[in-house]
C-alpha positions as CSV (number, residue, x, y, z in Angstrom):
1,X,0.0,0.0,0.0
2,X,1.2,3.4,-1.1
3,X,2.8,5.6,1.8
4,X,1.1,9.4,2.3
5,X,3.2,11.9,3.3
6,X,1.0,14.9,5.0
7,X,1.8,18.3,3.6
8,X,2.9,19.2,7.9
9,X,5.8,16.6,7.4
10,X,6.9,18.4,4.4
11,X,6.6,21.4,5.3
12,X,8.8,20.3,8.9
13,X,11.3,18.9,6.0
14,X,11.4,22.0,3.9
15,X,12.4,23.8,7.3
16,X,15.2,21.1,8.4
17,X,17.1,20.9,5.1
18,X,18.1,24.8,4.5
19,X,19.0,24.9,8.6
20,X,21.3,21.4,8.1
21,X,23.1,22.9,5.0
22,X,23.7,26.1,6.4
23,X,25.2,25.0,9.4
24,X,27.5,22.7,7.2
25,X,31.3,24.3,6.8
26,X,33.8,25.3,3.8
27,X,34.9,22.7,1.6
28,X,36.6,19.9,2.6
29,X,38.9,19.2,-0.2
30,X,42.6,20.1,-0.4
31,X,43.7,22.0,-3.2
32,X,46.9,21.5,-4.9
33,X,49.2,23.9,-4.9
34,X,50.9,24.9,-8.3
35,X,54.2,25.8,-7.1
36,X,55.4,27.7,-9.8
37,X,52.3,29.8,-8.9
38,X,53.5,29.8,-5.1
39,X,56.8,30.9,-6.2
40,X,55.4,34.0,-7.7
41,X,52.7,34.4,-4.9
42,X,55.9,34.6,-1.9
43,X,57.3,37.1,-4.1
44,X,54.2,39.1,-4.4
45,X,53.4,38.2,0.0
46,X,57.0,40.0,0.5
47,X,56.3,43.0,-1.5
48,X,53.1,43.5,-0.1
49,X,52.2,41.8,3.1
50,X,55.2,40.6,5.5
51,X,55.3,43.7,7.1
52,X,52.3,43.3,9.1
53,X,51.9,39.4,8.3
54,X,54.9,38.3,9.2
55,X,57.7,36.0,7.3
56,X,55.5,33.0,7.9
57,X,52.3,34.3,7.4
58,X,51.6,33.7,10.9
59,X,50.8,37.4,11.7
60,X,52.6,40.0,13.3
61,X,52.2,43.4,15.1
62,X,50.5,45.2,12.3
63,X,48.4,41.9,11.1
64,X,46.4,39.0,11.9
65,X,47.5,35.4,11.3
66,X,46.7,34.4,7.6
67,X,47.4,30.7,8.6
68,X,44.6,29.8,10.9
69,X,42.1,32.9,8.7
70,X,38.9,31.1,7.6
71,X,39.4,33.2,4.4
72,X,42.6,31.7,3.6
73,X,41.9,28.3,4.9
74,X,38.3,28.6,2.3
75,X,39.8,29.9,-0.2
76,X,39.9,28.3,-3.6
77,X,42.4,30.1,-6.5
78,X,41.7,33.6,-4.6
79,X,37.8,33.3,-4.7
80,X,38.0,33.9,-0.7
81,X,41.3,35.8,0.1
82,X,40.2,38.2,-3.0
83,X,37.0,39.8,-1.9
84,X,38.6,39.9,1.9
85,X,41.5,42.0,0.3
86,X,38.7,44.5,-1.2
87,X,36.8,44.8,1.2
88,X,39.7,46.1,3.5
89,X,41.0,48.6,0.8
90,X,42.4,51.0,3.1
91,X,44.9,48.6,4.7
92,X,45.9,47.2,1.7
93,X,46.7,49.5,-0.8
94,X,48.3,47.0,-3.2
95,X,46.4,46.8,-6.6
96,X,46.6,43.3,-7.2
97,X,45.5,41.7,-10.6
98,X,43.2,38.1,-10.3
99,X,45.6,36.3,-11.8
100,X,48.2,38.0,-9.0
101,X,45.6,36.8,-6.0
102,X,45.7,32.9,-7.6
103,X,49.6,33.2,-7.5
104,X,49.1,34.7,-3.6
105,X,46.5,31.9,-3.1
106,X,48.6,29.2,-4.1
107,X,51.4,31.1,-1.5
108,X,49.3,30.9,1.4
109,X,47.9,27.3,1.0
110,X,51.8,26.3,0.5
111,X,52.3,28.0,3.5
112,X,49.3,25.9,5.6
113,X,50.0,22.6,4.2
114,X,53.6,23.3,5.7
115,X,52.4,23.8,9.4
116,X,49.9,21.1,8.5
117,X,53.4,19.2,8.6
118,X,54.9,20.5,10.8
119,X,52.2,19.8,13.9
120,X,54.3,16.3,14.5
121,X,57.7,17.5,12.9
122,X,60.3,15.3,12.4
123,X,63.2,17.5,11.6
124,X,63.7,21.1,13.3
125,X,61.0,23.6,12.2
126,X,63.2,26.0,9.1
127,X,63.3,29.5,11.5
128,X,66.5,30.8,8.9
129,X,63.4,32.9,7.2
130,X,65.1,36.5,7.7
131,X,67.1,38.6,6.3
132,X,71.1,37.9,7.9
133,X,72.4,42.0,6.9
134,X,69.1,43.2,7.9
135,X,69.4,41.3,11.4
136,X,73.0,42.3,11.3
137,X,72.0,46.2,11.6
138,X,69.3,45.1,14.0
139,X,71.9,43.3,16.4
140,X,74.2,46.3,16.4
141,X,71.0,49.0,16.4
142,X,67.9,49.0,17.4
143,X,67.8,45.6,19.1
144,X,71.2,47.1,21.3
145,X,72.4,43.6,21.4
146,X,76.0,44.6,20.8
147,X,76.1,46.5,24.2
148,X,77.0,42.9,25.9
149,X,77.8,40.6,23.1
150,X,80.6,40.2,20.2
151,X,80.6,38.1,17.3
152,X,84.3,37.8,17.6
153,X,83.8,37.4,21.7
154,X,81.5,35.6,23.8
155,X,79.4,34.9,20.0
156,X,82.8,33.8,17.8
157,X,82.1,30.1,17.1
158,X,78.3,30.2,18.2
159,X,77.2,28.2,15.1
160,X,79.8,25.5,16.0
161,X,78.6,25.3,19.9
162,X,74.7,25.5,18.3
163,X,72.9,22.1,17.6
164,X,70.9,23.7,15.5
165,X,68.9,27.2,14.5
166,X,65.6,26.5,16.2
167,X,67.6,26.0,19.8
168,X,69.6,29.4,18.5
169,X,66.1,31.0,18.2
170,X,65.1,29.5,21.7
171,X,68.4,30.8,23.0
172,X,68.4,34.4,21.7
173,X,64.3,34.6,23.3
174,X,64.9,33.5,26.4
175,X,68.4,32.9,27.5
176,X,69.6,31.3,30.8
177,X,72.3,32.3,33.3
178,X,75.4,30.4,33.9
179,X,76.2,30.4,37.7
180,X,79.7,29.9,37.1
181,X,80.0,33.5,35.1
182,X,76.6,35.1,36.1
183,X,74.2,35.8,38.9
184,X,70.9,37.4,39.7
185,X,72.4,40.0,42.7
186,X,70.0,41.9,45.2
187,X,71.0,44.2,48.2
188,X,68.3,44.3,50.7
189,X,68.3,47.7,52.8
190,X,66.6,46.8,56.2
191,X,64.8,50.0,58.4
192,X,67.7,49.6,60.4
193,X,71.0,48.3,60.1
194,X,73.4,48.2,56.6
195,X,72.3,46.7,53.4
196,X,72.9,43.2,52.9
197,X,74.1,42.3,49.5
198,X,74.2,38.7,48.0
199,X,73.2,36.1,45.1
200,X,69.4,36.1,44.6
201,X,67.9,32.9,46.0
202,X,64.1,33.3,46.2
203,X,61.8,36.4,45.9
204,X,57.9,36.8,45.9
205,X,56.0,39.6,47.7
206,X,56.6,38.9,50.6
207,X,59.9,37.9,51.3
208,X,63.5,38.0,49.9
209,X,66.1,35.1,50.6
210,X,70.2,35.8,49.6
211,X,73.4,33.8,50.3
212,X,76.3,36.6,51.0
213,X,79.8,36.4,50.4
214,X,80.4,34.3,52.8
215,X,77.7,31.3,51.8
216,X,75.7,32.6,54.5
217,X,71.6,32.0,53.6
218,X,70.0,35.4,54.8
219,X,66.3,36.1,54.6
220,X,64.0,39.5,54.9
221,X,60.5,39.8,55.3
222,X,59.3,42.7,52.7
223,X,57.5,44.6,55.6
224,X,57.5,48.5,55.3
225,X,60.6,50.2,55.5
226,X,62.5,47.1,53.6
227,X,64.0,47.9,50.2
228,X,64.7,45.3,47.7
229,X,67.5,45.7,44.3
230,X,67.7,43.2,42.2
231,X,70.1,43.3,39.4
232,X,69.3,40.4,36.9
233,X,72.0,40.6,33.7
234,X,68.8,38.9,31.7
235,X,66.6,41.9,32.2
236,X,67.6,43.8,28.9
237,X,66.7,40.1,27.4
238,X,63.1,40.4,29.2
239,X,62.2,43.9,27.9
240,X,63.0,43.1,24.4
241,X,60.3,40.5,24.5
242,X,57.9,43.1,24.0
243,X,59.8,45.1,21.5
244,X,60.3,41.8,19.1
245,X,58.5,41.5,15.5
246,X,58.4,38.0,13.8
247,X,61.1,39.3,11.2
248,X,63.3,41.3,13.5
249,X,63.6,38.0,15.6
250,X,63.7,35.9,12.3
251,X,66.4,38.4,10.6
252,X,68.8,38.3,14.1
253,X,68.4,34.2,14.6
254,X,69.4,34.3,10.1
255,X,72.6,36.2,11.0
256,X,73.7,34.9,13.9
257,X,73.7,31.4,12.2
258,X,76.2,33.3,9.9
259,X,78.6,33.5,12.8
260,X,80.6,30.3,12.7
């Protein structure tokens, strides 16, 4: 006997099926990437977009991250990254052609398939991305890192002692003391009595602990009147955190590899 289906049920699927597809995602296919196209594409990312994107395409100060952006991870030969390029005009002033955004398209997927990759690497992530002169004029400018290092001093032969550049790169972020040549110093002031200088052993906020001169382990409560000076040799190191960009870290890590 022949099934009836009430016009209700209908209408409930005609309701269902728009909702289901909509809530579905982008497509699920991987594009290839032409890498004749991707060649041209990096070209085109350096002339136009590092600078706020960053050398990996993995953002920066000025820019998001183009690696995890829906629009790029969409996108099919530009039909995404294109109309999100126009409709921010202002911040990108670049005048790109179409056949320009396919060659940029192809870039960026390149650029995702890589930290697809990467996410259980089995060689050390490439991080020699910069630019070794430009990170040579950072070292001795901006980045002030010639104040306390040499490259014919305590750097001659840092490639040799250097397993590799991604430990450099860890290194030049955040560096470690060597107790045998440096330590974190401090000179506690009580209310009363002279200061008490020493190595650092533990602070928080509400006490200070030092061994002095003579291996003695002295500790101070932080109560009023109590003043703390710390001098940590890393703290230069610490503040530069904040001043970093992807390529100013990526150009000094590309020429100190140069220093063998």
């Amino acid at each position: 006997m022949p099934h009836r289906i009430s016009g209700a049920c209908i209408w409930t699927f005609s309701l269902v099926l728009p909702v289901s597809l909509a809530a579905q995602g982008g497509p699920t296919d991987r594009p290839a990437v032409d890498e004749a196209a991707a060649a041209r594409g990096r070209g085109l990312y350096a002339q136009h977009c590092i600078n706020c994107h960053g050398s990996t395409a993995k953002g920066g100060p000025n820019g998001p991250d183009l690696i995890r952006s829906t629009a790029v991870l969409r996108d099919r030969l530009g039909a995404s990254i294109g109309p999100a390029i126009r409709e921010k005009a202002s911040s990108h002033a670049a005048s790109l052609t179409q056949a320009q955004i396919v060659d940029l398209s192809h870039f960026l997927r390149q650029r995702v398939e890589a930290v697809t990759r990467n996410r259980t690497p089995t060689a050390p992530i490439d991080v020699l991305t910069g630019d070794p002169e430009e990170g040579r004029r950072y070292f001795n400018g901006a980045g002030r890192c010639s104040t306390c290092h040499s490259p014919t001093g305590d750097f001659a032969g840092l490639r040799t002692r250097t397993s590799d550049a991604l430990t450099l790169q860890q290194r030049v972020l955040f560096p470690t003391l060597t107790r045998s040549t440096k330590r974190v110093e401090v000179t506690v002031t009580p209310p009363s009595g002279p200061p008490v200088s020493g190595t650092l052993e533990r602070i928080d906020n509400f006490s200070v602990a030092l061994r002095d001169d003579a291996g003695d382990y002295r500790a101070f409560s932080r109560v009023p009147g109590v003043t703390v000076d710390v001098r940590d040799p890393l703290t230069a190191h610490r503040q530069l955190l904040d001043q970093y960009t992807d390529e100013a870290i990526h150009d000094v890590v590309a020429y100190l590899w140069t220093i063998k």
